[in-house]
N, C-alpha and C positions, 0 to 999 in steps of 0.2 A: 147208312146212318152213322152218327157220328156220336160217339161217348167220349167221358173223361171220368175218371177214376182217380180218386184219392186213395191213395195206395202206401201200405208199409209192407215193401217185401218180408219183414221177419215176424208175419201175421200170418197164420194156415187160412182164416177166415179170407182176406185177402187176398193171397193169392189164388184162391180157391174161386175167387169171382172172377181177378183176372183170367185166367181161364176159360172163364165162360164166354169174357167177353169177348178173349182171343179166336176161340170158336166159332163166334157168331159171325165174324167177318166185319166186327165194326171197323170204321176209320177210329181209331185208338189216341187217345193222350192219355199217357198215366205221369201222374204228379206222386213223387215220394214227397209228402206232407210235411212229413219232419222234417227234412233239408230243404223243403220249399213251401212254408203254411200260405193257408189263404189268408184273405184280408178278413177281418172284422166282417166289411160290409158283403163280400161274396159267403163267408160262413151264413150270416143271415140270409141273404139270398137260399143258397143252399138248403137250409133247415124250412125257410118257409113254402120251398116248394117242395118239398117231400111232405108238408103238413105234419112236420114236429116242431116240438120247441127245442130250445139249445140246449135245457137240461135232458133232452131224451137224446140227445148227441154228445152228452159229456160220458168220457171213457173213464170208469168207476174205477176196475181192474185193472194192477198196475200203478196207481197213481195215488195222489194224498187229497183225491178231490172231497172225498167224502169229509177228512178230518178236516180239510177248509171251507166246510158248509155249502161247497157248490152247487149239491141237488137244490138247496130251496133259496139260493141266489135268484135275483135278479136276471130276466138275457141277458142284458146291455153287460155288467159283471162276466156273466160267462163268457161271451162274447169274445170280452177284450181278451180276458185271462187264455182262450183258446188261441185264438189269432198269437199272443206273445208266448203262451207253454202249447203248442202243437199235438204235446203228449198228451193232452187231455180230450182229444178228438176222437171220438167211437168211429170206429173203420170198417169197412171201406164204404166210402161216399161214390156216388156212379151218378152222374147225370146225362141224358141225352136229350133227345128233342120231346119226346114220352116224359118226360118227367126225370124226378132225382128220388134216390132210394139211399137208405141207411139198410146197406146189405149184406143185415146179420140175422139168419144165415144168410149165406151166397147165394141161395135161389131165387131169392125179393128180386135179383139183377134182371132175371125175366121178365118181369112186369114191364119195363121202359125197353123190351131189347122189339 
């Protein structure tokens, strides 16, 4: 099986997954996010097959998302705003052939493994 991971090493949640995944024996791609965000349109990709919206993927902690009204933003708004601030991406993202998980905690990673 084959996953890919959006990943910030200086996240315990995160690396807490990659571990798992490391475990599991997938074929691994991990993406440090912040040095390498997704596009706009794989973020949505992404959110829409984990069956969240972008606001349930926006990273509250840590960030000034809240004081810039982004929980009750627009996707398209979040979206862009993620894709171009990285930092505002709730982590770690995991997708394989099973599906994509927003996996907080690190256990959800099971579901797709």
């Amino acid at each position: 099986m084959k996953a890919t991971i959006w990943h910030n090493p200086n996240c315990g949640t995160s690396r807490k997954t990659l571990a798992i995944l490391e475990e599991s024996g997938t074929d691994l791609t991990v993406i440090e996010y912040l040095k390498n965000p997704p596009t706009r349109d794989k973020l949505s990709q992404l959110y829409r097959d984990a069956g969240i919206t972008p606001q349930k993927g926006l990273r509250l902690r840590g960030t000034d998302a809240i004081e810039r009204g982004l929980p009750e933003a627009d996707a398209q708004t979040v979206l862009a705003l993620m894709a171009a601030e990285p930092i505002l991406i709730e982590r770690p993202l995991v997708e394989t052939e099973k599906g994509v998980r927003l996996c907080r905690p690190q256990d959800v990673v099971r579901d797709i493994l």
